[in-house]
DRENBA-295181 format. One record per residue (C-alpha): residue number from 1; residue in three letters; x negated, y negated, z. Coordinates in Angstrom, 1 decimal. Each point is the difference from the previous one (the first is absolute). Last residue first. Layout:
# residues N
<NUM, 'ALA', <X, Y, Z>>
...
//
This chain:
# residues 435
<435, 'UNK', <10.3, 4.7, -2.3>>
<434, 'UNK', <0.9, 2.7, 2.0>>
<433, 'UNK', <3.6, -0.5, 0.0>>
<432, 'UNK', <2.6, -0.1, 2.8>>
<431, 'UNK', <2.9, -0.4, -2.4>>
<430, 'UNK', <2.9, -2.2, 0.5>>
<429, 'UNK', <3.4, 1.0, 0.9>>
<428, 'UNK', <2.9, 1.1, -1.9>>
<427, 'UNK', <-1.1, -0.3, -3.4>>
<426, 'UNK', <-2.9, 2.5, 0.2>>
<425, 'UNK', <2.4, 2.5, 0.6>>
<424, 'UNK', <1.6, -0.6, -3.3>>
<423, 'UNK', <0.3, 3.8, -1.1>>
<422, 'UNK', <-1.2, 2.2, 2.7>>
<421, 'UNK', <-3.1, 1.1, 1.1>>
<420, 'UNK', <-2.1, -3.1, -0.1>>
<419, 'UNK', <-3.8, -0.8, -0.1>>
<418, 'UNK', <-0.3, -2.6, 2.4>>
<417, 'UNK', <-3.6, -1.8, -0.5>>
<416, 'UNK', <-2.6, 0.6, -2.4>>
<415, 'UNK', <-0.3, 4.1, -1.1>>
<414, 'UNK', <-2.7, 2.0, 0.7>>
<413, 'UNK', <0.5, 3.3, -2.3>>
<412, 'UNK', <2.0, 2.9, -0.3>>
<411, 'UNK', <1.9, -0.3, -3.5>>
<410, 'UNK', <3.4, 0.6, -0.7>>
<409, 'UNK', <1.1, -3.8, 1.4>>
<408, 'UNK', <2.3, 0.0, 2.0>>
<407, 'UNK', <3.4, -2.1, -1.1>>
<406, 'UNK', <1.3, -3.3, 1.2>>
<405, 'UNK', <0.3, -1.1, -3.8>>
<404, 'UNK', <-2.8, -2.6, 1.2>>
<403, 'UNK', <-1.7, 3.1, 0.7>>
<402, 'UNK', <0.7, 2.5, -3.1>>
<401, 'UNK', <-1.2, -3.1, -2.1>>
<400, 'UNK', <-3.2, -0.4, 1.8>>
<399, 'UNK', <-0.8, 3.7, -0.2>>
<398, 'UNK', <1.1, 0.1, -3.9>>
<397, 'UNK', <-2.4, -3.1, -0.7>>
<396, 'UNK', <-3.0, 1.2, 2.2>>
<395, 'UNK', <0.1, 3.5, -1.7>>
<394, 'UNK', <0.3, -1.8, -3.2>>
<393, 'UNK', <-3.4, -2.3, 0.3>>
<392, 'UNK', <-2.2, 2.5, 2.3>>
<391, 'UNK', <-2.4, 0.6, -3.0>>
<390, 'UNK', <0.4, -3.1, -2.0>>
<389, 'UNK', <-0.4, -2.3, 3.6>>
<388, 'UNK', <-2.9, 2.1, 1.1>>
<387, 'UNK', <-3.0, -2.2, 0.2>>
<386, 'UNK', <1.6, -2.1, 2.4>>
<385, 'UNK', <3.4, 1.1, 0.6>>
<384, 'UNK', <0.5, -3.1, 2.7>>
<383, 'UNK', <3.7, -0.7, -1.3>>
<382, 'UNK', <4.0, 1.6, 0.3>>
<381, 'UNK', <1.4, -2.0, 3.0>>
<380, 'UNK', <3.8, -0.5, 0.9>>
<379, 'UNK', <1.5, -3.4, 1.0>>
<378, 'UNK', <3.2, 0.4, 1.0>>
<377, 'UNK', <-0.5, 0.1, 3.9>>
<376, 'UNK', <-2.8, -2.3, 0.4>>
<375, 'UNK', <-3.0, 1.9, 1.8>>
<374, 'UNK', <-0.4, 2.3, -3.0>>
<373, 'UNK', <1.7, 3.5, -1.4>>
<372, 'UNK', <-1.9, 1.8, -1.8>>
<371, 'UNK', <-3.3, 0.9, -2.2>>
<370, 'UNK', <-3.0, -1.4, 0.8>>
<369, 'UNK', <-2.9, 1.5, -1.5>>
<368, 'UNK', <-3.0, 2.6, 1.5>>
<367, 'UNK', <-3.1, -0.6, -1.3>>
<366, 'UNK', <-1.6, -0.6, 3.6>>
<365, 'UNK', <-0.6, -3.4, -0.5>>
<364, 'UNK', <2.6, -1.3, -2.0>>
<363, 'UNK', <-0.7, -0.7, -3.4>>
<362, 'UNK', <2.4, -2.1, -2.0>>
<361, 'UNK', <-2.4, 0.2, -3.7>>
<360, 'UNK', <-1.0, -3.7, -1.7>>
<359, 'UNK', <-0.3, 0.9, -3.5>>
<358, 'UNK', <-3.7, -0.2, -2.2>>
<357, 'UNK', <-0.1, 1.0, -4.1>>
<356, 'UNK', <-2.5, 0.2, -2.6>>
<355, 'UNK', <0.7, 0.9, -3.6>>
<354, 'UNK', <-3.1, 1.7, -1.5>>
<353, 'UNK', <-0.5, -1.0, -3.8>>
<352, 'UNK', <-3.2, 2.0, 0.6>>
<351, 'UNK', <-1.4, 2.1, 2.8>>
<350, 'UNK', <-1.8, 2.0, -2.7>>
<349, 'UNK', <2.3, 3.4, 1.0>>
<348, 'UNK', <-0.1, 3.3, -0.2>>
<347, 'UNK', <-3.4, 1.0, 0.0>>
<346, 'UNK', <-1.4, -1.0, 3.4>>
<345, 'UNK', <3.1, 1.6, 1.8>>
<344, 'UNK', <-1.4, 0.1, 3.5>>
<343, 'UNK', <-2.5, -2.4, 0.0>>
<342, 'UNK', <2.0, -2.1, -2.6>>
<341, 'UNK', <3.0, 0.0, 2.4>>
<340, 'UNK', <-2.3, -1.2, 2.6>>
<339, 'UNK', <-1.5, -3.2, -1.9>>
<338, 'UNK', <4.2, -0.8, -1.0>>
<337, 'UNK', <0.8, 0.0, 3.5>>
<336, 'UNK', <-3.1, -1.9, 1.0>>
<335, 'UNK', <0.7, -2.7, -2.8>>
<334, 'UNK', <3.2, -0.4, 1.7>>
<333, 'UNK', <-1.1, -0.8, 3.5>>
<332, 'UNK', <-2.8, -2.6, -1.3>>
<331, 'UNK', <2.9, -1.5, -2.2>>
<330, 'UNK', <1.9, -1.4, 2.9>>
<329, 'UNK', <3.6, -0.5, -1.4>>
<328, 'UNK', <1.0, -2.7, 2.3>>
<327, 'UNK', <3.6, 1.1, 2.0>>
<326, 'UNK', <-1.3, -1.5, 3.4>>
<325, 'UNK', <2.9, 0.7, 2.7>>
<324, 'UNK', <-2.0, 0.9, 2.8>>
<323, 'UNK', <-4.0, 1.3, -1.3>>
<322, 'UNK', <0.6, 3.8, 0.6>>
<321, 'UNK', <-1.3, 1.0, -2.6>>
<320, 'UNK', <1.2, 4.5, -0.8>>
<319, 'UNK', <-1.6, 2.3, -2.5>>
<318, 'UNK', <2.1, 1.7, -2.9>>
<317, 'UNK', <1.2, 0.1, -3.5>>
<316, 'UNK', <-1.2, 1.8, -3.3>>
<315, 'UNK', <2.9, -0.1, -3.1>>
<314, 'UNK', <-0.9, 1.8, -2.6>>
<313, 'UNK', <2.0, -0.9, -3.4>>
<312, 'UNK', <1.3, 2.0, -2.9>>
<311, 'UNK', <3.2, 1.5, 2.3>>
<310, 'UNK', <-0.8, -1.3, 3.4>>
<309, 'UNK', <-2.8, 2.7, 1.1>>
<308, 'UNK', <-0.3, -1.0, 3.7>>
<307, 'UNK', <-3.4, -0.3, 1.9>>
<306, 'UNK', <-0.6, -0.5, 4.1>>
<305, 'UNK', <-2.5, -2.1, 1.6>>
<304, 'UNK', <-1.3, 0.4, 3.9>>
<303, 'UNK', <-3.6, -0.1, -1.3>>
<302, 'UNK', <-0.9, 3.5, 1.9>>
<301, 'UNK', <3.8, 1.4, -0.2>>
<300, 'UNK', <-0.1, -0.3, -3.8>>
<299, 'UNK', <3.3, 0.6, -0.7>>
<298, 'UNK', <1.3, 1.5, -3.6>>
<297, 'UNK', <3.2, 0.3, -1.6>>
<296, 'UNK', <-0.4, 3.1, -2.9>>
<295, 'UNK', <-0.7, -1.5, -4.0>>
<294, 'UNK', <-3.7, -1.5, 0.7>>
<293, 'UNK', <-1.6, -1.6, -3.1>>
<292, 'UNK', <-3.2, 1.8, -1.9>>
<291, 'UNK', <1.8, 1.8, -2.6>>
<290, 'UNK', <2.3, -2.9, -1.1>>
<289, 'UNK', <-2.9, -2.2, -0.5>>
<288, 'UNK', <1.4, -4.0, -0.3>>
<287, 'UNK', <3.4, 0.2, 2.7>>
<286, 'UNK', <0.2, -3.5, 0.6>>
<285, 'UNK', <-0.7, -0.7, 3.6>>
<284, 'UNK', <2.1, -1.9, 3.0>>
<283, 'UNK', <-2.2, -1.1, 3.1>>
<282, 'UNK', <1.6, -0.4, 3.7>>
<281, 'UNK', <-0.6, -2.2, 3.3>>
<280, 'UNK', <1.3, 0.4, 3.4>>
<279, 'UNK', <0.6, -3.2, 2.3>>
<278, 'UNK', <0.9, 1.3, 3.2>>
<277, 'UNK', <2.5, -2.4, 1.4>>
<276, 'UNK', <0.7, 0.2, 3.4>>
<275, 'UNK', <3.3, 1.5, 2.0>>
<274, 'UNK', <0.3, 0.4, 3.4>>
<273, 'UNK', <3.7, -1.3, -0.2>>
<272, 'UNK', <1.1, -3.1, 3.6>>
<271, 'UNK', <3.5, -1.3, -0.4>>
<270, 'UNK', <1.6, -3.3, 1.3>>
<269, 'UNK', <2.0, -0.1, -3.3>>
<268, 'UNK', <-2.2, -2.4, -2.0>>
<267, 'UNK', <-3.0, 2.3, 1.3>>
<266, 'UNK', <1.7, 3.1, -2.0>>
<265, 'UNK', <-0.4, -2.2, -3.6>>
<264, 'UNK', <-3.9, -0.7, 0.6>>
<263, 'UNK', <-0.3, 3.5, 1.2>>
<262, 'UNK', <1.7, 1.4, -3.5>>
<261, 'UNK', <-2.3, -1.3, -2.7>>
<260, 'UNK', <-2.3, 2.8, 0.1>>
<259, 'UNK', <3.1, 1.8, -1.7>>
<258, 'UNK', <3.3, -1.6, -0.2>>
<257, 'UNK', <2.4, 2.9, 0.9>>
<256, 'UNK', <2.0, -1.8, 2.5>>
<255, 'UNK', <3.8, 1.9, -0.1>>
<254, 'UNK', <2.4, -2.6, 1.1>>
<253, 'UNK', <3.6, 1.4, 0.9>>
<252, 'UNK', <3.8, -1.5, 0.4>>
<251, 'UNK', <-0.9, -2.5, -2.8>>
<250, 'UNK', <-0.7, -3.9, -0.7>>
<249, 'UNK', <-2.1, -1.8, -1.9>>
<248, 'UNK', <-0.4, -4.0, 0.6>>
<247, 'UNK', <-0.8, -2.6, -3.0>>
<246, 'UNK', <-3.3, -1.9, -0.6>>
<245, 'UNK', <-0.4, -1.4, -3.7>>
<244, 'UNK', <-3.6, -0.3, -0.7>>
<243, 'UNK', <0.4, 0.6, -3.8>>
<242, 'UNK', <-1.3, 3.5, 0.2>>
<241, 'UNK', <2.8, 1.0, 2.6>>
<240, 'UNK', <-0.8, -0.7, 3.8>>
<239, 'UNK', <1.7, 2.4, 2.7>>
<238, 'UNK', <0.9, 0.0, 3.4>>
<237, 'UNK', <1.1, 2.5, 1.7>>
<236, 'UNK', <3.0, 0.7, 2.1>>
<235, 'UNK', <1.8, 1.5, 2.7>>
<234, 'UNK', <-2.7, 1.7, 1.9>>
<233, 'UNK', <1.3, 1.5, 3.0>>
<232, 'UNK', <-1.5, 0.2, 3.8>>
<231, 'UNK', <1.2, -3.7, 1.0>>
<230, 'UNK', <1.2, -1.9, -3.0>>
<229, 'UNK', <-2.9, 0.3, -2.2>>
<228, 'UNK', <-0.7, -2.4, -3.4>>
<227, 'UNK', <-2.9, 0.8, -2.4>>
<226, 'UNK', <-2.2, -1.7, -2.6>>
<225, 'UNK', <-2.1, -0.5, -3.1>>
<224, 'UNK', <0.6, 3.5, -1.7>>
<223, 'UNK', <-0.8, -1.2, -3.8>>
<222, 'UNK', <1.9, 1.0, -2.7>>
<221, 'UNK', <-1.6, 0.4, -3.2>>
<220, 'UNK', <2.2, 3.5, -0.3>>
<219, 'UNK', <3.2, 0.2, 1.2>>
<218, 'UNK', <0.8, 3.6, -0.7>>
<217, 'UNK', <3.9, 2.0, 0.7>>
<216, 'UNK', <0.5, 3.0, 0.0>>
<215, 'UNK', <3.1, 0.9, -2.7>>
<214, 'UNK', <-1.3, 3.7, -1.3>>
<213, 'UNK', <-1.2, -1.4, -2.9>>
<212, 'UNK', <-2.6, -2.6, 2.7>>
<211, 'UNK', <-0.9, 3.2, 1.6>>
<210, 'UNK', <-0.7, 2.0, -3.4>>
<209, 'UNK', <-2.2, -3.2, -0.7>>
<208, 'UNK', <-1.7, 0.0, 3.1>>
<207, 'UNK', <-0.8, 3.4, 0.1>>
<206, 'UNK', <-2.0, -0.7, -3.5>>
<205, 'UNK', <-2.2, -2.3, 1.5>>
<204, 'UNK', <-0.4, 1.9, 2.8>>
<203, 'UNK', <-1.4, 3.1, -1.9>>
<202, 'UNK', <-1.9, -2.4, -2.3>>
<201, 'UNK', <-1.9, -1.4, 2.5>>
<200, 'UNK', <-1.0, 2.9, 2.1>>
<199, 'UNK', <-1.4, 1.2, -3.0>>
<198, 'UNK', <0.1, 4.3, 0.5>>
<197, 'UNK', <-1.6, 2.2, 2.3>>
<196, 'UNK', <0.4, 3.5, 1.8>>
<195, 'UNK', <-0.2, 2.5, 3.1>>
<194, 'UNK', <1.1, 3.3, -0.4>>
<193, 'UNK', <-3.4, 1.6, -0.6>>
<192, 'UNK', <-1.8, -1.7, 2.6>>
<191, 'UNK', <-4.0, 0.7, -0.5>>
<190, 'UNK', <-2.5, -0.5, 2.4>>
<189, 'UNK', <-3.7, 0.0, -1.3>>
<188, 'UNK', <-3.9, 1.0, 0.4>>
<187, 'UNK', <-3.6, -1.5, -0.2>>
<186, 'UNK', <0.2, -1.7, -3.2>>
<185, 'UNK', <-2.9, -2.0, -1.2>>
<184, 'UNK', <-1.7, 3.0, -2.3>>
<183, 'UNK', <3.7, 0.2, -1.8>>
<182, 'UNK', <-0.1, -3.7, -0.8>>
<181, 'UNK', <0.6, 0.7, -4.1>>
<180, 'UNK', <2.2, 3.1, 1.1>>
<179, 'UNK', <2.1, -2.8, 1.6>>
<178, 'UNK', <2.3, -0.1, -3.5>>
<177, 'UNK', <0.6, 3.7, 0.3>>
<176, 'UNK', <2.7, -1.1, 2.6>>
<175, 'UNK', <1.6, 3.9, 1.7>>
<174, 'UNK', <-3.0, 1.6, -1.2>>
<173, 'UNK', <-2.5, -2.5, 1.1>>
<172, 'UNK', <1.5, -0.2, 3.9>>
<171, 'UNK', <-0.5, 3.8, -0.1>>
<170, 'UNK', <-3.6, 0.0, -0.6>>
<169, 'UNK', <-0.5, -2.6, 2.2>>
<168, 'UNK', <1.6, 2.4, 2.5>>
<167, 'UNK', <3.7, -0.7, 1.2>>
<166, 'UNK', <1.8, -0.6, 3.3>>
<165, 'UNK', <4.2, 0.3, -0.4>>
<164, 'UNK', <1.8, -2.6, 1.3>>
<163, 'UNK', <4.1, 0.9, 0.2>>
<162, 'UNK', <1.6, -2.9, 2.2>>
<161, 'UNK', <2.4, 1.8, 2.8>>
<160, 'UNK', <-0.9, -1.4, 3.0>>
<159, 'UNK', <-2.7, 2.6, 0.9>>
<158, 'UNK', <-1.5, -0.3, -3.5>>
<157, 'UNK', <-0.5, -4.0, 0.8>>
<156, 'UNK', <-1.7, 0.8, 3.7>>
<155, 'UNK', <-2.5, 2.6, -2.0>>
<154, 'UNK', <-0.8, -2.9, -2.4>>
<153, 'UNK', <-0.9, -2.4, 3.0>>
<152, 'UNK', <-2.4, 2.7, 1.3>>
<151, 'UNK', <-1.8, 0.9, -3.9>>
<150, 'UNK', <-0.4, -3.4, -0.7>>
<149, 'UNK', <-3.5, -0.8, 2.0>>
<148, 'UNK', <-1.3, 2.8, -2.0>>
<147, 'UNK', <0.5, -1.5, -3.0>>
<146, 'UNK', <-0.6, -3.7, 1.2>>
<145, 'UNK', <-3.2, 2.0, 1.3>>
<144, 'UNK', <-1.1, 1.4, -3.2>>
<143, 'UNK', <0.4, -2.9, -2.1>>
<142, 'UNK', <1.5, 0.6, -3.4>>
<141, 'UNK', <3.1, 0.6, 0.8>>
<140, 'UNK', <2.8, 0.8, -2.3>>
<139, 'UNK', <3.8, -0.6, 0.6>>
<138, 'UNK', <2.4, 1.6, -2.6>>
<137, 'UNK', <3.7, -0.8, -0.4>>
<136, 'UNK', <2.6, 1.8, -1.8>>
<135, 'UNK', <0.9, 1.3, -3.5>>
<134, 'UNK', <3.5, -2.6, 0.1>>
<133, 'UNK', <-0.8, -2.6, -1.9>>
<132, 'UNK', <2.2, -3.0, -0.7>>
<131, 'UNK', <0.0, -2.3, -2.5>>
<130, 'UNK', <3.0, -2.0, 1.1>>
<129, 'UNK', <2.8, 2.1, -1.3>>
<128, 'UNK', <2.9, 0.2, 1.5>>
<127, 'UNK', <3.0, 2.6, -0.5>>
<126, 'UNK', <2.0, -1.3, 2.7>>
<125, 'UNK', <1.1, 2.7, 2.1>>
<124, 'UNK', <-3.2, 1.9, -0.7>>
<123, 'UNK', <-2.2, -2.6, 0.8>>
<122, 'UNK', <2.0, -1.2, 2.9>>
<121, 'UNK', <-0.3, 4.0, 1.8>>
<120, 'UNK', <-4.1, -0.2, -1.0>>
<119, 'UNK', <0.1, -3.4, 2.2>>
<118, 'UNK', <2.0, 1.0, 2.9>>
<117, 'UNK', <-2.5, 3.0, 0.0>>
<116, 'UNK', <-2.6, -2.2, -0.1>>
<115, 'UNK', <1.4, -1.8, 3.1>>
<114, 'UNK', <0.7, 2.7, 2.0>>
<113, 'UNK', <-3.7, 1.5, -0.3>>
<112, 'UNK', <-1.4, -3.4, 0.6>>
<111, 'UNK', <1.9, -0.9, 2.8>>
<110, 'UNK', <-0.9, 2.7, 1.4>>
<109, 'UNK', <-3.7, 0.1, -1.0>>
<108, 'UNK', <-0.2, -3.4, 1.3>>
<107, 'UNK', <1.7, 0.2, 3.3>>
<106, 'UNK', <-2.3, 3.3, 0.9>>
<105, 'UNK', <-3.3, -2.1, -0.6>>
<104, 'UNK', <0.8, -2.9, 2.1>>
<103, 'UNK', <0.5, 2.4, 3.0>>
<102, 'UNK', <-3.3, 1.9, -0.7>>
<101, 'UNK', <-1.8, -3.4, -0.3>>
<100, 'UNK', <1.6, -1.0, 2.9>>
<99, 'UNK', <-1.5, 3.4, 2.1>>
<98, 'UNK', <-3.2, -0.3, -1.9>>
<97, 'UNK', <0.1, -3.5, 1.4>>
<96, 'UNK', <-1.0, -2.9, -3.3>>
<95, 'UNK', <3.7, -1.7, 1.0>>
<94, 'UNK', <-1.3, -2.4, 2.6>>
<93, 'UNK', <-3.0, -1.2, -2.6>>
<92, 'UNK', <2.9, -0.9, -2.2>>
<91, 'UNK', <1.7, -1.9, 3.0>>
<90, 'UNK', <-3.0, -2.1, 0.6>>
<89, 'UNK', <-0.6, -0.8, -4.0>>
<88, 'UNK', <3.5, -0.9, -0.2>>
<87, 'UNK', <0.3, -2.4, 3.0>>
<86, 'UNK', <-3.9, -1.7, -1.7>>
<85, 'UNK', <1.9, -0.2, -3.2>>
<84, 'UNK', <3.3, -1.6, 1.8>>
<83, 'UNK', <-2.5, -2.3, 1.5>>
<82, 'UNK', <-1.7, -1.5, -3.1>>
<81, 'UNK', <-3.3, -1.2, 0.4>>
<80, 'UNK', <-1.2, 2.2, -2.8>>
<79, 'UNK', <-1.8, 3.2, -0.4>>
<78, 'UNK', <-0.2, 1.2, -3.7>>
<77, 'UNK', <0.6, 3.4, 1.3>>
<76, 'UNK', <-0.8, 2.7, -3.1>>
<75, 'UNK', <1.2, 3.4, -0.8>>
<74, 'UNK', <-1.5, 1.8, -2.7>>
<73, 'UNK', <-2.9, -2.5, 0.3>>
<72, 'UNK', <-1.1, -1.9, -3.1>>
<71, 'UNK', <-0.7, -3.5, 1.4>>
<70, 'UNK', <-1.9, 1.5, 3.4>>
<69, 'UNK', <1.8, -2.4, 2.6>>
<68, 'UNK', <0.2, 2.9, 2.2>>
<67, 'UNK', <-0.5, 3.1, -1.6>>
<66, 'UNK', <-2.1, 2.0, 2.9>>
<65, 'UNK', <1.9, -1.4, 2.7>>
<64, 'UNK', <3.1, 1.3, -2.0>>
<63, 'UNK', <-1.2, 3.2, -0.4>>
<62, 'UNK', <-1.2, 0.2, 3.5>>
<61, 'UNK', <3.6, -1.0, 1.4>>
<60, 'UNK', <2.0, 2.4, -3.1>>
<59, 'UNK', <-1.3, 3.3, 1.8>>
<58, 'UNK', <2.8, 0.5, 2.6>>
<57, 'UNK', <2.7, -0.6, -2.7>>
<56, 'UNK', <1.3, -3.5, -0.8>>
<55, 'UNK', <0.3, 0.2, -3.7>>
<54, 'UNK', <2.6, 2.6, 0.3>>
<53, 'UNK', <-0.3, 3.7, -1.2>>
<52, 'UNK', <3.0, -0.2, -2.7>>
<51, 'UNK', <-1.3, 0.0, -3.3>>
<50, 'UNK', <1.4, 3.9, -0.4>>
<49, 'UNK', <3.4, -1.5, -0.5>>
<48, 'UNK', <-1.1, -1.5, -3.0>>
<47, 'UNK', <2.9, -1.9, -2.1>>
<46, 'UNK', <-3.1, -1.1, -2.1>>
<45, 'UNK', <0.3, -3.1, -2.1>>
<44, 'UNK', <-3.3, -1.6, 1.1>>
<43, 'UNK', <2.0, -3.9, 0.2>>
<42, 'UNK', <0.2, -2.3, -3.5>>
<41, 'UNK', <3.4, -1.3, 1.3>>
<40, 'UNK', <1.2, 1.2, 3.2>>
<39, 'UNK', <-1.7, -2.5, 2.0>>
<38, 'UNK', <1.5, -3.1, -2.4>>
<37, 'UNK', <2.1, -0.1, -2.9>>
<36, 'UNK', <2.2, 3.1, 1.2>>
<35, 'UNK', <3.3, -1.1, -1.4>>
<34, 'UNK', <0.5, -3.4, -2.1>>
<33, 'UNK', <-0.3, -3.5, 0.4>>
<32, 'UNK', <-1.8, 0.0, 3.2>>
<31, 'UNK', <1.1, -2.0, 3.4>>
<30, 'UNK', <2.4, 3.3, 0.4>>
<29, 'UNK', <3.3, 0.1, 1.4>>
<28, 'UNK', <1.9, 3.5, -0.6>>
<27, 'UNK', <4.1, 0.0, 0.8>>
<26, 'UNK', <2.1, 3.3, 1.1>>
<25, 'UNK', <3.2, 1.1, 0.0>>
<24, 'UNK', <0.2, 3.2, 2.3>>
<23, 'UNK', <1.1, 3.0, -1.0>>
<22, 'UNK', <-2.6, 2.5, 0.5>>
<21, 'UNK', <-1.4, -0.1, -3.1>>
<20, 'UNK', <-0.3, -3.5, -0.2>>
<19, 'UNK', <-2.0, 0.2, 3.7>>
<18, 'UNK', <-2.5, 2.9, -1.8>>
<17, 'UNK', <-0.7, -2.3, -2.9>>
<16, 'UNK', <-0.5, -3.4, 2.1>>
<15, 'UNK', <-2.2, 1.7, 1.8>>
<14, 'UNK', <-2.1, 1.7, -3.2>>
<13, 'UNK', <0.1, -3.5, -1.0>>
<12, 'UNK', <-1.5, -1.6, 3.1>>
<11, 'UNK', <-2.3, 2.6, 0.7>>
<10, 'UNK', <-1.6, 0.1, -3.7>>
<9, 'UNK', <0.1, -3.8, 0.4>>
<8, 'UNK', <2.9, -2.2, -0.8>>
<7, 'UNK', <0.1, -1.3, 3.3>>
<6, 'UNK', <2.3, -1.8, 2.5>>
<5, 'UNK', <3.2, 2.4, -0.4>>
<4, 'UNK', <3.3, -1.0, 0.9>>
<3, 'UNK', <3.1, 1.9, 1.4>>
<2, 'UNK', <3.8, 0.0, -0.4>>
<1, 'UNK', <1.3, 2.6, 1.9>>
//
């Protein structure tokens, strides 16, 4: 089939990936001149599926009570008069059950178990390098009751199949001797052996190309400005080139993987996606005292920030805005990245020549994405990763793939819509989809 992709994110490209090798031709429109200029740009470059107890958990209301409107809050609602913030909010504080919670949990560690698979089985087939590490992930607490208050949703993630192992302080120092210089802070430790990192950016940068050599097709500085139904089908979008020139695109399939962006496209078609924009926020560091700086991934459960080694550079990334579609650079936030990695690491970096960075993240309320079939027959949804678009990126590509080649996907989790059993079911009749 011929099929186009709207989105050159990780999700778009690892879709467009996936569809190629399945057969299909495929076109990727993206507003940005290249791949992964936006989101997955400067992100925390974990593929962590032990970051998968959801924001909204039973003890996310006090937190957020207790962080409203405070500038440097791990997670922070700037309230506005905006409806679809207030719909969010409401349906977030629906998913903070132990019983949702538990629910939300299970679709994340099995989607993130298939997809980093997916992602090890690329890597090998391809040869890529995107400064990868592959020693694991380590999250340290430094708060006694975000320590205990871990140990439930961390037995939930062992029973579906993500290895966490609890550590000592002691422990957490051997496996990163860097935190030996906050050892009297730390109060205990997970570890994930299996899980890794690498620069998000680079990764689907270099996807892209193999794509465009294997004969996919990009249209980049194209803008998605419209889009024609006849009944339940979409036959056509509308796009803009960079000299305003409007023209109509048309395949058997649209897959929408256009990030925070993709509500204002699925109201065009009569559609309604739960997704806000969580503005996260990241800081890049030279490497200046080799002995001091971190090697192993790191989370810091307490601040909700997680560290990547990226060759000679430490990337540090985390905490949520939700302030709409706002893409300022608030320095206020930054600075209290920085002022925390100094606590911790106070002799491995001066906090100069720090590059700052803030992308607008799809976040759904309870974590889990859309991926599936939609409300219009050939339109197919891949968006609302959140914090998790790196981690989940190829398990979402290869699942969306194996659907719109009327395939089930090989992974158990909540699915949008139809999800067919036989090769070009969902042509026959439309989907009754979730979203």
């Amino acid at each position: 089939m011929k099929i186009t992709v709207l989105g050159a994110g990780v999700t778009g490209i690892t879709s467009a990936w996936f569809l190629h090798q399945a057969g299909h031709e495929v076109t990727v429109v993206d507003r940005q001149p290249g791949a992964a200029l936006e989101t997955s740009f400067a992100n925390g470059g974990q593929v962590s599926v032990s970051h998968a107890e959801p924001w909204a958990n039973p003890g996310a209301p006090l937190k957020v009570l207790k962080w409203l409107m405070r500038e440097d809050a791990p997670l922070l609602f700037r309230l506005r008069p905006d409806l679809n913030q207030w719909l969010w909010g409401l349906d977030f504080l629906r998913q903070c059950t132990p019983g949702r919670t538990r629910h939300n949990i299970k679709q994340m560690v099995n989607l993130g178990v298939y997809s980093r698979t997916k992602l090890q089985q690329l890597r090998a087939a391809t040869g890529m390098d995107y400064q990868q590490k592959t020693e694991g992930i380590l999250h340290f607490y430094t708060s006694e009751k975000e320590y205990a208050d871990a140990q439930g949703p961390a037995a939930v993630m062992r029973e579906y199949g993500c290895e966490l192992d609890m550590k000592t302080p002691d422990e957490c120092v051997a496996i990163e001797p860097a935190l030996a210089a906050s050892r009297g802070q730390l109060v205990g430790g997970s570890m994930t052996a299996s899980d890794e990192s690498g620069d998000a950016h680079q990764f689907t940068s270099k996807l892209a190309a193999l794509c465009a050599s294997a004969g996919v097709a990009f249209m980049y500085n194209t803008r998605v400005v419209g889009a024609r139904k006849e009944g339940d089908t979409l036959v056509g979008v509308q796009i803009a080139n960079a000299d305003g020139i409007v023209s109509e695109l048309k395949s058997d399939a649209y897959v929408m993987c256009l990030g925070a962006y993709s509500p204002q496209w699925a109201r065009l078609l009569g559609q309604s996606l739960r997704i806000y924009p969580a503005k996260g926020y990241s800081v890049t560091l030279p490497v200046i005292n080799e002995a001091a700086s971190f090697n192993v991934s790191l989370t810091d459960d307490e601040y909700k920030l997680v560290f990547s080694r990226l060759g000679n550079r430490l990337r540090i990334a985390g905490t949520a805005e939700l302030d709409g579609y706002n893409t300022d650079l608030n320095l206020v936030r930054c600075e209290a990245i920085v002022r925390r990695v100094r606590q911790l690491f106070p002799d491995m970096t001066d906090g100069q020549n720090a590059q700052y960075w803030t992308g607008l993240r799809p976040a759904t309320p309870s974590n889990v994405p859309y991926i599936g079939a939609s409300k219009t027959r050939n339109l197919f949804l891949n968006t609302g990763h959140g914090t998790l678009g790196w981690t989940h990126g190829c398990g979402s590509g290869a699942a969306i793939s194996d659907i719109i080649s009327g395939r089930a996907p090989e992974v158990d989790f909540a699915f949008t819509g139809l999800v067919p059993e036989r090769r070009g079911l969902w042509m026959g009749k439309p989907a009754t989809a979730q979203a």
